[in-house]
C-alpha positions as CSV (number, residue, x, y, z in Angstrom):
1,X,0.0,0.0,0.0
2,X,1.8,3.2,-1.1
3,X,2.1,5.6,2.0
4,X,-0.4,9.0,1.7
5,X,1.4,12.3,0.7
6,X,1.2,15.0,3.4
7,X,1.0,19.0,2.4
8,X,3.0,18.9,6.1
9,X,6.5,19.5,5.7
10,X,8.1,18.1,9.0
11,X,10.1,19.1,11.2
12,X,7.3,22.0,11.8
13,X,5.7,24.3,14.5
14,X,2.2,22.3,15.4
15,X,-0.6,24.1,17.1
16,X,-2.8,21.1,18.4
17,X,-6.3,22.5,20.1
18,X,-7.8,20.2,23.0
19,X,-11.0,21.3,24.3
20,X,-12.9,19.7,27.6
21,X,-14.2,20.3,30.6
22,X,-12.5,23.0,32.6
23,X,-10.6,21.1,35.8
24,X,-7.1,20.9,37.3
25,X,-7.7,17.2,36.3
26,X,-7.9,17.8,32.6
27,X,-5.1,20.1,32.1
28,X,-2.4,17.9,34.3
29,X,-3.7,14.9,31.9
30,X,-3.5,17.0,28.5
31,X,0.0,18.1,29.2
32,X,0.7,14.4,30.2
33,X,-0.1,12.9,26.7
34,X,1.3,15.8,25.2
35,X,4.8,15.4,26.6
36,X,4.8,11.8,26.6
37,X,4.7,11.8,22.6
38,X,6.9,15.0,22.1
39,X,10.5,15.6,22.3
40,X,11.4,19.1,23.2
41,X,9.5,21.9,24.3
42,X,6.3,22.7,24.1
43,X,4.0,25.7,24.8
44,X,0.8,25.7,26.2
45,X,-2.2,28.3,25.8
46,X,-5.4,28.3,27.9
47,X,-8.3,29.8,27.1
48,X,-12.3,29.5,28.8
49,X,-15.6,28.8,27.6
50,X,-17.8,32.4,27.9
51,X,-19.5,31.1,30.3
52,X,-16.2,28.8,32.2
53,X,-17.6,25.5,32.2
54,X,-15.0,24.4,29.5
55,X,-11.6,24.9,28.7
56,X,-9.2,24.8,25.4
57,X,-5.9,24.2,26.0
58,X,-3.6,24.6,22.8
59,X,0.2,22.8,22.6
60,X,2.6,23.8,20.3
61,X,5.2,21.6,19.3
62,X,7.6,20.7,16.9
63,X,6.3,18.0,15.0
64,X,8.9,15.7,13.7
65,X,6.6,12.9,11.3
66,X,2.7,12.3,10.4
67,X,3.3,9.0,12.4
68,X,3.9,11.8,15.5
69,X,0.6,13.6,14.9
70,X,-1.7,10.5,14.4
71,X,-0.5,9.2,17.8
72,X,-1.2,11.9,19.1
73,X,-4.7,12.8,17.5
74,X,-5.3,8.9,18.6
75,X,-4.3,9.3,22.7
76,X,-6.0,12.7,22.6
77,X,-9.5,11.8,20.4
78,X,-9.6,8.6,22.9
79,X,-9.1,10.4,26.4
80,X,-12.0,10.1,28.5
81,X,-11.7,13.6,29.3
82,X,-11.3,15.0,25.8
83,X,-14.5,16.7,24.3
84,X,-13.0,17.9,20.9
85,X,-9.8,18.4,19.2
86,X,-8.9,20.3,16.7
């Protein structure tokens, strides 16, 4: 099976957007599957719901391979906690 073409040239800068419900609980575990797929640092960005019941919390990360950003769109998508990503 011939391997997909990606308009991604890598290494890059990667915003990755997480959005659930806003607890201590959720951020601690976001930036736990975050920095246990990336090497090197990353940079986080919070931001609330209007009315504070959820949160976003955006990582931005060098991102080293497609292989990289489908494990992480995998862990993330299938995180209890997790309501969206983008």
């Amino acid at each position: 099976m011939e391997k997909e073409k990606s308009c991604i040239k890598y290494p890059c800068e990667f915003p990755l957007k997480v959005m659930g419900l806003n607890t201590e609980l959720f951020e601690a575990e976001m930036r736990k599957v975050f920095e246990t797929l990336v090497t090197g640092p990353i940079t986080y960005a919070k931001q609330q719901s209007k009315n504070g019941k959820y949160v976003s919390i955006t990582a931005t990360f060098t991102a080293v391979s497609r292989e990289q950003l489908d494990a992480l769109y995998r862990a993330l998508h299938g995180h209890k906690l997790v309501v969206m990503t983008l």
